[in-house]
ROSE-4610 file (N, C-alpha, C; in Angstrom, 1 decimal, always signed):
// ROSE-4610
residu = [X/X/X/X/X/X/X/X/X/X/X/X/X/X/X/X/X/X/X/X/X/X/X/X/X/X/X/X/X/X/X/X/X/X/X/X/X/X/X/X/X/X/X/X/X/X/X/X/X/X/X/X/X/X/X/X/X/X/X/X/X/X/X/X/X/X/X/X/X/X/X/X/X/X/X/X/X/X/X/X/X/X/X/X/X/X/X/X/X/X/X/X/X/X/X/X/X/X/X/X/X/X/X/X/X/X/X/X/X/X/X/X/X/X/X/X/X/X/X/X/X/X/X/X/X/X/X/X/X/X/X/X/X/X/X/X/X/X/X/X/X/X/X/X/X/X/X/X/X/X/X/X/X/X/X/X/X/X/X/X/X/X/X/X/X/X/X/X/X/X/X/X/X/X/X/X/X/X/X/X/X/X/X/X/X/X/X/X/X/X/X/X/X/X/X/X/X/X/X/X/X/X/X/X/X/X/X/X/X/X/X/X/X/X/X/X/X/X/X/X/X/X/X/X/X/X/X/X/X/X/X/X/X/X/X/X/X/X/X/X/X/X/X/X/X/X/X/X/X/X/X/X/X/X/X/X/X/X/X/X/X/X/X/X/X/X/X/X/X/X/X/X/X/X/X/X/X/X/X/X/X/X/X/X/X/X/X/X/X/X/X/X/X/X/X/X/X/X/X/X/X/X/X/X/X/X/X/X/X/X/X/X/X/X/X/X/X/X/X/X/X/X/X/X/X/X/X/X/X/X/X/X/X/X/X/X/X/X/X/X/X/X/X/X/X/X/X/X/X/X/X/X/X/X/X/X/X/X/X/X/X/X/X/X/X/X/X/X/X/X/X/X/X/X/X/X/X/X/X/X/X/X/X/X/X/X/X/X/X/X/X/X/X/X/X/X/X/X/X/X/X/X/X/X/X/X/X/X/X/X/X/X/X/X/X/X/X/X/X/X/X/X/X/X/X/X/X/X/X/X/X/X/X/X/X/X/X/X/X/X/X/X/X/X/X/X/X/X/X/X/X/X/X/X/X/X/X/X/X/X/X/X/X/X/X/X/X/X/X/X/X/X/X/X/X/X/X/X/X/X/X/X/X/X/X/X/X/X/X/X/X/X/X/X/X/X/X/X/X/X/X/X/X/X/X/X/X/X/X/X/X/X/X/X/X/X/X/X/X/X/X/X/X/X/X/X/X/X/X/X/X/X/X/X/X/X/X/X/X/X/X/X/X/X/X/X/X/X/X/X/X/X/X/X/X/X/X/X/X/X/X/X/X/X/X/X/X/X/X/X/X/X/X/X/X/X/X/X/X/X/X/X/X/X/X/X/X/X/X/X/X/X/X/X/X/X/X/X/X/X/X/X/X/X/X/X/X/X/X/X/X/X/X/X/X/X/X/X/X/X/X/X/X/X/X/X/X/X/X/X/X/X/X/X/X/X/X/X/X/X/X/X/X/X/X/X/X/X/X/X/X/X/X/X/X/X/X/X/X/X/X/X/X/X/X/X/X/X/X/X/X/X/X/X/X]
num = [1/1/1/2/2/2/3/3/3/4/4/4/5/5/5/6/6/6/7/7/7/8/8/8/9/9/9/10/10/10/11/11/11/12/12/12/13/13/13/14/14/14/15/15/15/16/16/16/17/17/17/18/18/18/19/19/19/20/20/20/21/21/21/22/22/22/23/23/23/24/24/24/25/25/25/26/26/26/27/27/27/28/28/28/29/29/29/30/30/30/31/31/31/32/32/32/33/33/33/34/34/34/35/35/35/36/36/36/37/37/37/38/38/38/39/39/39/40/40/40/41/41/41/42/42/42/43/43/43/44/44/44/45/45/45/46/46/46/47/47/47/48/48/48/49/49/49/50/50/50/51/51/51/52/52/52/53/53/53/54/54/54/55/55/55/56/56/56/57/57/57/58/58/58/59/59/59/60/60/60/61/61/61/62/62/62/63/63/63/64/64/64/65/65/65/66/66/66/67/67/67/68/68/68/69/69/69/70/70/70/71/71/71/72/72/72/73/73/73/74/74/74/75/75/75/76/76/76/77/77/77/78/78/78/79/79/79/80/80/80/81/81/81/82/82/82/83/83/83/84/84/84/85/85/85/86/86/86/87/87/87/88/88/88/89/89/89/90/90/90/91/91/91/92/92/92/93/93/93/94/94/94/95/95/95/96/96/96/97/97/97/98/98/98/99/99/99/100/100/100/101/101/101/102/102/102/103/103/103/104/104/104/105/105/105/106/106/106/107/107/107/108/108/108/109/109/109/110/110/110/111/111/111/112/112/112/113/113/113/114/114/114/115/115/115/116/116/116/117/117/117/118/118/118/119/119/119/120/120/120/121/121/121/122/122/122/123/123/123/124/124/124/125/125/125/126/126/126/127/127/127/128/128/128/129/129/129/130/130/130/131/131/131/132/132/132/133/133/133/134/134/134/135/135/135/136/136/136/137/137/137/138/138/138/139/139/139/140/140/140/141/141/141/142/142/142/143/143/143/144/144/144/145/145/145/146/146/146/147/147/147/148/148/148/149/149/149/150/150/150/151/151/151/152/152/152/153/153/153/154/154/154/155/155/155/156/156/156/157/157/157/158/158/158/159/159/159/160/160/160/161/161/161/162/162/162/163/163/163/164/164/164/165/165/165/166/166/166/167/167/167/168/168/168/169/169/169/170/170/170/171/171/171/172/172/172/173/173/173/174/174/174/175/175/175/176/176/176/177/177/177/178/178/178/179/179/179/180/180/180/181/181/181/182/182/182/183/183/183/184/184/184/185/185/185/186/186/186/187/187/187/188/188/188/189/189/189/190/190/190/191/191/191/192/192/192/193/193/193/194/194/194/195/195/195/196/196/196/197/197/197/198/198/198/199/199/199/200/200/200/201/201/201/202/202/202/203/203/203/204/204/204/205/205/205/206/206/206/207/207/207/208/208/208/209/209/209/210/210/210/211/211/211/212/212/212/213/213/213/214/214/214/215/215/215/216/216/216/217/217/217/218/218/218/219/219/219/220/220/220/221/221/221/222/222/222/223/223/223/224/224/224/225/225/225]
x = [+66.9/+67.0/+65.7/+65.3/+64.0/+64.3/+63.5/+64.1/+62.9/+63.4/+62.1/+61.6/+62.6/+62.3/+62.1/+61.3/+61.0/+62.1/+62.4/+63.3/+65.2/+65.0/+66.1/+65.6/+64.5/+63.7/+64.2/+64.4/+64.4/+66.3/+66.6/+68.2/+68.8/+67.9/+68.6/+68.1/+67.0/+66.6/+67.8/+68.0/+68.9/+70.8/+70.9/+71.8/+72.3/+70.8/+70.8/+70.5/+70.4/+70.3/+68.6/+67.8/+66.4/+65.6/+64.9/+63.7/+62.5/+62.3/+61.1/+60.7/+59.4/+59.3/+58.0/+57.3/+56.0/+55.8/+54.6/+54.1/+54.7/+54.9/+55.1/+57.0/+58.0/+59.2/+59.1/+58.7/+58.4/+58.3/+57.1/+56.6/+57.3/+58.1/+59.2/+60.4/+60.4/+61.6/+61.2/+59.9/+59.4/+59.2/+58.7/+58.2/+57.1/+56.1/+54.6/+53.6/+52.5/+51.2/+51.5/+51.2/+50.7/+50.3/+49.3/+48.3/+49.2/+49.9/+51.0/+51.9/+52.3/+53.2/+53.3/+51.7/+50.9/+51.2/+50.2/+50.6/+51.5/+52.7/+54.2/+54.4/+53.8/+54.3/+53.8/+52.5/+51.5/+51.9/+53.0/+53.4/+54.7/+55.5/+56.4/+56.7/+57.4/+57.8/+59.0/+59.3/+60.5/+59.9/+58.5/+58.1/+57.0/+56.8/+55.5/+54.9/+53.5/+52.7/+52.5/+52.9/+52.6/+51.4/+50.3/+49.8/+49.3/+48.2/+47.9/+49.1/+49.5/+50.9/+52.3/+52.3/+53.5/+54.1/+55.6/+55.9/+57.3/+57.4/+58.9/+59.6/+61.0/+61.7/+62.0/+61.9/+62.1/+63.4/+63.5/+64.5/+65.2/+63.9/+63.8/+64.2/+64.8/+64.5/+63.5/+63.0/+61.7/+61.8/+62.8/+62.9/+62.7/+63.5/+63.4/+62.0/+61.5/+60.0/+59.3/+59.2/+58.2/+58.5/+59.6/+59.6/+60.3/+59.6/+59.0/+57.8/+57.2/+55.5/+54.5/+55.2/+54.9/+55.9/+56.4/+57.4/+56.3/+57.2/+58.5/+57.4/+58.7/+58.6/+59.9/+60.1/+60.9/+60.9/+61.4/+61.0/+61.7/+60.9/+61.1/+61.0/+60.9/+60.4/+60.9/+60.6/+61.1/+62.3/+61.3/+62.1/+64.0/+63.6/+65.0/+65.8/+65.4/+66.1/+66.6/+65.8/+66.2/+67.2/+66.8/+68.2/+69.4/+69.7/+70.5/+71.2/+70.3/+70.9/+71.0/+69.8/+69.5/+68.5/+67.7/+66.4/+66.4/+66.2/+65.9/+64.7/+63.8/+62.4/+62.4/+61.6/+61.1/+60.3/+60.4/+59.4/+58.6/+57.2/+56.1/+55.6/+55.9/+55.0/+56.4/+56.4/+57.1/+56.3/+57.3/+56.1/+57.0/+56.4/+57.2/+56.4/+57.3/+57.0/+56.3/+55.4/+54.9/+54.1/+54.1/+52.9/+51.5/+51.5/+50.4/+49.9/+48.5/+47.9/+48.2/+47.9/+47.9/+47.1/+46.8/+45.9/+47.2/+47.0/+47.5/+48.2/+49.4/+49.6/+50.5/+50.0/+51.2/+52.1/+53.3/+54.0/+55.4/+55.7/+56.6/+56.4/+55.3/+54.7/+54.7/+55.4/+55.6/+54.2/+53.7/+52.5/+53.3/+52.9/+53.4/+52.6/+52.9/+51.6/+52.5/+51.7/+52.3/+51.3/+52.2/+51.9/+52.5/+51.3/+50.9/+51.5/+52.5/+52.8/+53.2/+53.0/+53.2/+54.2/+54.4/+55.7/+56.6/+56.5/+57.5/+58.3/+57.4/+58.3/+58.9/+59.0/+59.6/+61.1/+61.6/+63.0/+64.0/+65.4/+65.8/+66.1/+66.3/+65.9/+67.8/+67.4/+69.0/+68.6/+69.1/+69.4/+70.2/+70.2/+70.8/+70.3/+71.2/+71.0/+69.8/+68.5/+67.5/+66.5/+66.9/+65.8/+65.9/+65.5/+65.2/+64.7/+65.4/+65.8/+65.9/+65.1/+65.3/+66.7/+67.7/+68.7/+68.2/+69.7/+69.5/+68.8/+69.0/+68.4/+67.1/+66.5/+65.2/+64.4/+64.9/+64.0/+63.6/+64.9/+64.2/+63.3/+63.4/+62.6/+61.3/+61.5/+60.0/+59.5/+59.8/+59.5/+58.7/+59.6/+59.2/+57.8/+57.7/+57.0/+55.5/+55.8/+54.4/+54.0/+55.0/+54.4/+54.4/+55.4/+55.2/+56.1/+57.4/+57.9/+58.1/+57.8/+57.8/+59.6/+59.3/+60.3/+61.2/+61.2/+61.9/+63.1/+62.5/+62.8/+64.0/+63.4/+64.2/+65.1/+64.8/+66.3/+67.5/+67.0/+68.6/+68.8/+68.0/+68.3/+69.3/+68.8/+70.1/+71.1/+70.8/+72.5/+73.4/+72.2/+73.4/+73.8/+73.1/+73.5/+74.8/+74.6/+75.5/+76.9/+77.2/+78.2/+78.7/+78.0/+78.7/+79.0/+79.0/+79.1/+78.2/+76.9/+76.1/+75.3/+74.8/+73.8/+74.7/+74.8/+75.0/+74.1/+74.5/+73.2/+73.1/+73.7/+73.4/+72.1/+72.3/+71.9/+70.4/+70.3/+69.1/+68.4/+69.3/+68.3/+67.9/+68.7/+68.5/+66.8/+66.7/+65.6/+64.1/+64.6/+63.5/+62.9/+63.8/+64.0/+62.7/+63.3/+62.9/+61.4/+60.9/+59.4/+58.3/+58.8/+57.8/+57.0/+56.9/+56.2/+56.5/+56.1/+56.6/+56.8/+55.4/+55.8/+56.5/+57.4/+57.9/+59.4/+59.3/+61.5/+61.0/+59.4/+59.3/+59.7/+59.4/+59.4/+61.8/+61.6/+63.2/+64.0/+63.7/+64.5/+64.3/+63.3/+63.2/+64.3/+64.1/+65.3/+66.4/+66.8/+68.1/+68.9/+67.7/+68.5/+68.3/+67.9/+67.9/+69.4/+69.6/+71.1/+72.0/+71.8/+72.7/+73.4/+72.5/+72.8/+72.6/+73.1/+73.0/+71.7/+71.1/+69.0/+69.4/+70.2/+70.2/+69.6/+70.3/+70.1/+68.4/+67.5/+66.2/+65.3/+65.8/+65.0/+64.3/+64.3/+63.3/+62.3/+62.5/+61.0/+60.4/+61.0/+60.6/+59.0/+57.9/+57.0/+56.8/+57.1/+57.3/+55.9/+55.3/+53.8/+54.1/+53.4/+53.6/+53.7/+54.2/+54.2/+53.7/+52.9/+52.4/+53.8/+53.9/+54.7/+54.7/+55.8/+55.3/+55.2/+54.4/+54.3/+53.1/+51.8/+50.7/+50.1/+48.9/+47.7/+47.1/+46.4/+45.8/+45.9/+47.3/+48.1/+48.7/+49.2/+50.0/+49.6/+50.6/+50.5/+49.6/+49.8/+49.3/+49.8/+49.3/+49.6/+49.1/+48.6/+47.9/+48.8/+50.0/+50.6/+51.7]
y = [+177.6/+178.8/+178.9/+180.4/+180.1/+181.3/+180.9/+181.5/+182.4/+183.3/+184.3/+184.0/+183.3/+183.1/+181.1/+181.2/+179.3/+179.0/+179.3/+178.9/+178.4/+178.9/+179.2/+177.9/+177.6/+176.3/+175.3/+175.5/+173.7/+174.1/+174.6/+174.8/+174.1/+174.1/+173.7/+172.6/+172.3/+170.6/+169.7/+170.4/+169.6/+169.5/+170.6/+170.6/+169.4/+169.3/+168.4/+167.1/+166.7/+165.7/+165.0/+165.6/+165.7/+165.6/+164.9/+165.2/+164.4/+164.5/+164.1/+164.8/+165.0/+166.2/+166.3/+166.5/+167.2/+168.3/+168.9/+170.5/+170.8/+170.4/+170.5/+171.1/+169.9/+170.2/+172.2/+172.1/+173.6/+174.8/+174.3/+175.0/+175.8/+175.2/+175.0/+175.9/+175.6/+176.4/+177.6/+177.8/+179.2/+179.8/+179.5/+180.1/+181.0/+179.7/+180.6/+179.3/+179.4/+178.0/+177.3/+175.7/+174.8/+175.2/+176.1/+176.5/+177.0/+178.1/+178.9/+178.1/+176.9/+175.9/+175.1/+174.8/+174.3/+174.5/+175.9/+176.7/+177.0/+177.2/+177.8/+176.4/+175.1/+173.6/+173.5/+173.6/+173.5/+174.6/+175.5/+176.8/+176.3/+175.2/+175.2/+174.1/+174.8/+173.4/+172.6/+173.0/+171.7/+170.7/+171.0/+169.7/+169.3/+168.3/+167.2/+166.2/+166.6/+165.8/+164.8/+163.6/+162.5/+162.1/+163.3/+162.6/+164.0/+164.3/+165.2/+165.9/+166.8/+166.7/+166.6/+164.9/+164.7/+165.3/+165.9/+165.9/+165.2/+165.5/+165.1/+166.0/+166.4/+166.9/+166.3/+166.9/+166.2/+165.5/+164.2/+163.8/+162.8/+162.9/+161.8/+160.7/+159.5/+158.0/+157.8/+156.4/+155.7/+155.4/+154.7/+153.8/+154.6/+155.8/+157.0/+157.6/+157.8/+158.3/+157.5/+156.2/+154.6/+154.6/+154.7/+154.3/+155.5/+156.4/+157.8/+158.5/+157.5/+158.0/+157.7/+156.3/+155.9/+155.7/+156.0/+156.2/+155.1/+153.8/+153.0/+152.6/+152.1/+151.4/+151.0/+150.0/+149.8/+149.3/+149.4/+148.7/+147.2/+145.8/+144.9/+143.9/+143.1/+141.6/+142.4/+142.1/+142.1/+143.6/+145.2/+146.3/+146.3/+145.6/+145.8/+144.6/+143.3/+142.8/+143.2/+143.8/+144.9/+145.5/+146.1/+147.5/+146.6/+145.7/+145.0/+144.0/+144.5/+144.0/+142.5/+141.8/+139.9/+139.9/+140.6/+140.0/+141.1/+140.9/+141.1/+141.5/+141.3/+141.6/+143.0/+143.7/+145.0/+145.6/+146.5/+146.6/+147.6/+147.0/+147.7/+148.7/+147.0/+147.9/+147.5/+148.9/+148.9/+148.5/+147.2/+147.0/+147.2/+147.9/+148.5/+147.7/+147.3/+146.7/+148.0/+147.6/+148.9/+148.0/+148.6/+148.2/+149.3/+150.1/+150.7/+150.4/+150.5/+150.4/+151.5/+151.6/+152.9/+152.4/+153.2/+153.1/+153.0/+152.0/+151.8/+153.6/+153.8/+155.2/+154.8/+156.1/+155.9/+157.4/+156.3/+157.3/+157.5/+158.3/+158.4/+157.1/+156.7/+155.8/+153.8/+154.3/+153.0/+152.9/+151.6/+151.6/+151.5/+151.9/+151.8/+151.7/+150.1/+149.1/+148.5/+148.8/+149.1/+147.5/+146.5/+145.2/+145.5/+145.0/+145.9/+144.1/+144.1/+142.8/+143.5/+142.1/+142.6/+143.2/+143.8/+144.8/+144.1/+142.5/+141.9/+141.5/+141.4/+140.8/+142.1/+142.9/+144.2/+144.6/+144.3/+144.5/+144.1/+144.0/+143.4/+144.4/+145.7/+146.4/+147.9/+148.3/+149.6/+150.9/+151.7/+153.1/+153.2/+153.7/+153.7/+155.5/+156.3/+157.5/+157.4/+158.3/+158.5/+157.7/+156.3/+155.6/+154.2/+153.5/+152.5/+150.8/+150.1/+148.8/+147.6/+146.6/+145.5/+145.2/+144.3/+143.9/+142.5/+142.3/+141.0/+139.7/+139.7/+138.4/+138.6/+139.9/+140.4/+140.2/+140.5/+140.5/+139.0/+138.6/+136.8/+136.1/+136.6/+135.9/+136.7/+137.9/+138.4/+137.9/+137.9/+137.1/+135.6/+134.8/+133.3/+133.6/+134.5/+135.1/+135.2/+136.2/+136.7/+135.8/+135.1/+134.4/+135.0/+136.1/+137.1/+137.2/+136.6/+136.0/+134.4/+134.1/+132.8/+131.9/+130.9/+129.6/+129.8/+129.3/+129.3/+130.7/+131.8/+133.2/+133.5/+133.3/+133.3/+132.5/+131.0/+130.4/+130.9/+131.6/+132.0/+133.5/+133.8/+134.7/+134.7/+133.2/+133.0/+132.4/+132.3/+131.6/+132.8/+133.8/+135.1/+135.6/+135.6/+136.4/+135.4/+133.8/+133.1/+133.3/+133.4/+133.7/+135.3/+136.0/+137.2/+138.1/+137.4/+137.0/+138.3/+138.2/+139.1/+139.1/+137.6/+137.5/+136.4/+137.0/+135.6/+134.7/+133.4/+132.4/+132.3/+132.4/+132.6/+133.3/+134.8/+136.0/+135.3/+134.8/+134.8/+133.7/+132.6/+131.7/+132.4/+132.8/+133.7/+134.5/+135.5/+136.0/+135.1/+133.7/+133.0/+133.0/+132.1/+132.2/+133.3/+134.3/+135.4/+135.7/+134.9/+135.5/+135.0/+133.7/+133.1/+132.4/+132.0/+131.1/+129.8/+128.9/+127.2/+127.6/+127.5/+127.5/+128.4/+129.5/+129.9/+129.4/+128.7/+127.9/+126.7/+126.1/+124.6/+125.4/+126.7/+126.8/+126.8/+127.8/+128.2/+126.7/+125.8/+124.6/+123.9/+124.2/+123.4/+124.0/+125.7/+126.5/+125.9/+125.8/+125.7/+124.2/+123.8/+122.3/+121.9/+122.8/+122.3/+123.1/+124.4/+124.8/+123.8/+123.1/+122.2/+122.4/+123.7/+124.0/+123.2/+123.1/+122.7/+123.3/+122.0/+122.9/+122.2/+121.6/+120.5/+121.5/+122.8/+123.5/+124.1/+123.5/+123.8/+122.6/+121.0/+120.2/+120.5/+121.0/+121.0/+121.9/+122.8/+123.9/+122.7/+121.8/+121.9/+120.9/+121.2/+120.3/+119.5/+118.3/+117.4/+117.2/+118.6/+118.2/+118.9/+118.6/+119.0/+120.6/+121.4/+122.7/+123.4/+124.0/+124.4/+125.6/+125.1/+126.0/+127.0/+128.0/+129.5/+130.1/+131.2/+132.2/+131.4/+130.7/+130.6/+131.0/+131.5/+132.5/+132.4/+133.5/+133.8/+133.2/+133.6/+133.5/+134.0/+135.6/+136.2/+137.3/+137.4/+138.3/+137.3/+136.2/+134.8/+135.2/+135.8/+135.7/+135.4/+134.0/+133.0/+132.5/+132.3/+131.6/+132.9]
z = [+128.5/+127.6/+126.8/+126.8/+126.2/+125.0/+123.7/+122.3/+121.6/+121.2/+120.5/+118.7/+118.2/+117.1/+117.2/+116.0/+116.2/+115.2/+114.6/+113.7/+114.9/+115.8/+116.6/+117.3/+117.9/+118.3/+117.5/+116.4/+115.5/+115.6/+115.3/+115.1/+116.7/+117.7/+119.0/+118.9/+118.3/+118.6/+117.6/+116.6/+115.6/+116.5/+117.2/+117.5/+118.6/+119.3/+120.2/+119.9/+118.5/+117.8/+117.9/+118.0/+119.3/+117.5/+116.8/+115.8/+116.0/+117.2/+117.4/+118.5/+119.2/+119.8/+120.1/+121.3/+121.4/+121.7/+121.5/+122.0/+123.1/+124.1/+125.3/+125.3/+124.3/+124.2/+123.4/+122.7/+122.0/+122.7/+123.4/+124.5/+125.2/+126.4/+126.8/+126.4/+125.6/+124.7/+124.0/+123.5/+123.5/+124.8/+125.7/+126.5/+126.7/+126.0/+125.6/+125.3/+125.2/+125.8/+124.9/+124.8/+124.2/+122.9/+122.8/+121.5/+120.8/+121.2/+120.3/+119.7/+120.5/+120.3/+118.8/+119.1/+118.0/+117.1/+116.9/+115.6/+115.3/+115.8/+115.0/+114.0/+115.4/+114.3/+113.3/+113.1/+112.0/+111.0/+111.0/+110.0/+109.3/+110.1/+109.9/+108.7/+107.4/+106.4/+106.8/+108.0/+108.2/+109.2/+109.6/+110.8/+110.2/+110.4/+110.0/+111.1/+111.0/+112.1/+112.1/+113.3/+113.9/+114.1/+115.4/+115.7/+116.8/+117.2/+117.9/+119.1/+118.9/+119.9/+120.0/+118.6/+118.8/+117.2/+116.8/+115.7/+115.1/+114.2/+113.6/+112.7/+112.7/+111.5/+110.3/+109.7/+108.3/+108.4/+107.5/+107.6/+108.5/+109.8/+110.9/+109.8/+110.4/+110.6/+110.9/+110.4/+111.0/+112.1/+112.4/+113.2/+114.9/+115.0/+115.6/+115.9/+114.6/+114.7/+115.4/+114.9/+115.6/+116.7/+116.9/+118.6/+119.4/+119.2/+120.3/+120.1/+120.0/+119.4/+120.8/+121.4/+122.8/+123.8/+124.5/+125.6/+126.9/+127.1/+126.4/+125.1/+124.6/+123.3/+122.0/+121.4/+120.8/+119.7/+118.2/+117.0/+116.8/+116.7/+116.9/+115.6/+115.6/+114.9/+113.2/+112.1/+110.7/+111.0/+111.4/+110.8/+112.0/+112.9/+113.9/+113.3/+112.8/+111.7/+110.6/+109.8/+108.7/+108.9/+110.2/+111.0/+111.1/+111.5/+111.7/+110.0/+109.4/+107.7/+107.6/+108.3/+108.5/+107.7/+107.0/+106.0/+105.2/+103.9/+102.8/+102.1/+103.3/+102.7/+103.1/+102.0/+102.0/+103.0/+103.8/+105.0/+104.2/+104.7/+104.8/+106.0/+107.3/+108.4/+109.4/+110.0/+111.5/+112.5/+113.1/+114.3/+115.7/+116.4/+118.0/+118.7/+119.8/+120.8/+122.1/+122.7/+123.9/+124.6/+125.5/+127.3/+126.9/+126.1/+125.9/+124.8/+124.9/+123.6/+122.8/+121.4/+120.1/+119.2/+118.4/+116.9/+115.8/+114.7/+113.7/+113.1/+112.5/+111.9/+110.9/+109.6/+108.4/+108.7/+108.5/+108.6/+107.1/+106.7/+105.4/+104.8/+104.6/+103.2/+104.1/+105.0/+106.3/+107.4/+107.3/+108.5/+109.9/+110.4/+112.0/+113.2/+113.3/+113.7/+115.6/+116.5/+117.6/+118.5/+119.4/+119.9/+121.1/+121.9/+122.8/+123.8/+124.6/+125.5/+127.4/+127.8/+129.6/+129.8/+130.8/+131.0/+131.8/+132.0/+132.4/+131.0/+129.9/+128.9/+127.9/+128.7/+127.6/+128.5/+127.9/+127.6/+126.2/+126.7/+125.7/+124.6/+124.5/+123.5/+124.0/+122.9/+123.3/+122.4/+122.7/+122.6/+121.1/+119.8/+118.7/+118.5/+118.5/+118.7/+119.2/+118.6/+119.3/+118.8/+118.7/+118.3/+119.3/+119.7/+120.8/+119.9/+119.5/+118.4/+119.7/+119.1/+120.4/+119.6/+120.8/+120.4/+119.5/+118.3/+118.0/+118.4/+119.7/+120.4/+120.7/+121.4/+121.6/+120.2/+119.0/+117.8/+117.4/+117.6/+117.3/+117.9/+119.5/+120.5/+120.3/+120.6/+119.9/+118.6/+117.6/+116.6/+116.5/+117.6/+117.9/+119.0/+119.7/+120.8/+120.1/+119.3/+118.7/+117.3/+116.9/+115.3/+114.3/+114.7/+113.3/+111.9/+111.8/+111.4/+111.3/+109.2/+109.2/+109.7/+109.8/+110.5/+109.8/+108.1/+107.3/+107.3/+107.4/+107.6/+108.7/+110.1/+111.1/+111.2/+110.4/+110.4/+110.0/+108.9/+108.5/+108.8/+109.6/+110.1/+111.5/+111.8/+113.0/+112.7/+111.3/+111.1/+110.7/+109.6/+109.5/+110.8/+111.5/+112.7/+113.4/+113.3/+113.8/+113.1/+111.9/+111.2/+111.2/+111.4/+111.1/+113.0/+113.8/+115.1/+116.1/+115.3/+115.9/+116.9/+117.3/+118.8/+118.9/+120.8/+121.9/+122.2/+121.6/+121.9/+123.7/+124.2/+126.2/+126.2/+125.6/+125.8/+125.2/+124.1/+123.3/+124.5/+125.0/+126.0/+126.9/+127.4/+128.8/+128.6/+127.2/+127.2/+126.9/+126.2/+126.5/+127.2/+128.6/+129.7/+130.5/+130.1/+131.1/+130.6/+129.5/+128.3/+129.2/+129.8/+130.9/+130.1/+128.7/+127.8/+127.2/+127.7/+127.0/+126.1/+124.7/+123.6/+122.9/+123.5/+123.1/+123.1/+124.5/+124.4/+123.3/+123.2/+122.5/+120.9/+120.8/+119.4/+119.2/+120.2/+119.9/+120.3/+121.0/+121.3/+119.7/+119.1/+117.2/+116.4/+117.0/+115.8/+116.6/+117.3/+117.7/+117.1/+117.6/+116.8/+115.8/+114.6/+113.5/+113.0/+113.8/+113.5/+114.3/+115.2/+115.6/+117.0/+117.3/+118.7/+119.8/+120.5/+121.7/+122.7/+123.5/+124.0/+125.5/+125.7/+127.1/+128.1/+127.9/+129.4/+129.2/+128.2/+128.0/+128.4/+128.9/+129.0/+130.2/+131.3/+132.2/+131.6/+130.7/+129.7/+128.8/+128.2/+127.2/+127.3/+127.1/+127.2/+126.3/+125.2/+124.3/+123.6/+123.8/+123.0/+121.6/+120.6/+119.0/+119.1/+118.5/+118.5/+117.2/+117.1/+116.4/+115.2/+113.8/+113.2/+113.3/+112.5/+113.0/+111.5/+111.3/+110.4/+109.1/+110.4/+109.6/+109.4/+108.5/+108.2/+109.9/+110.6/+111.4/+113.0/+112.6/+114.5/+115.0/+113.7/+113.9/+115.3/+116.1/+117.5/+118.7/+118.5/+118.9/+120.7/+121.5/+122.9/+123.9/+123.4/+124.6/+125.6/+125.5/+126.5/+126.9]
């Protein structure tokens, strides 16, 4: 269906639950070029620009916004904890997980800082209306993955999550498992057993050399192995 007034354009994006959007979605729905597209967006006080192309409605979520800025992509490590109500600290920066590179972006007063990993290790992640959240177990392992969250932090992050019966410890090995990184099961076989979990089905990973702690000055996004 294509619409003569742009105001009739945003009323069907809302309807469709849709606030995020490129020129091209507009487009489309006017049924008239790119450039016109543009400019109706750049006139409009209910949309605010992203990013050459891409926009948002007022009122978006972050979380929504961050992760459809790059298609794939998902919001991970501190802000998908947050989402999940496991840490306490105040977010600054959203960090999404993607297979593509991007440039750093501020968005509603939040940095939105985009870590760029193989596209074997990107999964793990779900659909929450129109925003895309690694699951519980994806954010910790990403976390232990990249170094970006300190030790102390994540611990009791897996204990809230153990108590309030929010991640399957299977599920969380399984994605180790699947990360293809020693030190990352050597880091998660330390968290586990200092909660008292059980690692047996981790001894053929684990390599018994010292592991370096997590969440030191100048290792953060650490993806050597």
């Amino acid at each position: 269906m294509h619409y003569k007034h742009f105001q009739d354009v945003i009323n069907s994006l809302l309807e469709r639950g849709i606030k995020v959007f490129r020129t091209n979605d507009i487009a489309k729905l006017l049924d008239k070029s790119r450039a016109y597209a543009s400019l109706m967006a750049s006139r409009s006080r209910e949309i605010k620009k992203i990013e050459n192309g891409k926009y948002y409605l007022k009122g978006a979520d972050i979380n929504e916004i961050a992760s459809n800025i790059i298609v794939p992509s998902y919001v991970s490590l501190l802000a998908a904890l947050s989402y999940y109500d496991l840490t306490n600290q105040i977010l600054v920066n959203i960090m999404v997980i993607t297979i593509k590179r991007h440039k750093p972006l501020k968005i509603e007063g939040y940095g939105v800082d985009f870590v760029t990993i193989n596209k074997s290790r990107f999964f793990g992640y779900v659909k929450v209306g129109n925003a895309y959240i690694a699951r519980v177990e994806k954010a910790i392992i990403d976390s232990l993955y990249l170094d970006a969250v300190p030790y102390s932090e994540l611990k009791d992050v897996l204990k809230e999550a153990m108590d309030r019966g929010l991640i399957n410890i299977k599920i969380l090995k399984d994605y180790a498992v699947f990360m293809h990184s020693k030190v990352l099961i050597d880091r998660l076989v330390i968290l586990l057993l200092d909660l008292g979990i059980n690692t047996n089905d981790f001894k053929k990973f684990v390599s018994g050399r010292k592991v370096r702690m997590l969440g030191l000055a100048g290792n953060k996004y650490d993806k050597r192995n």
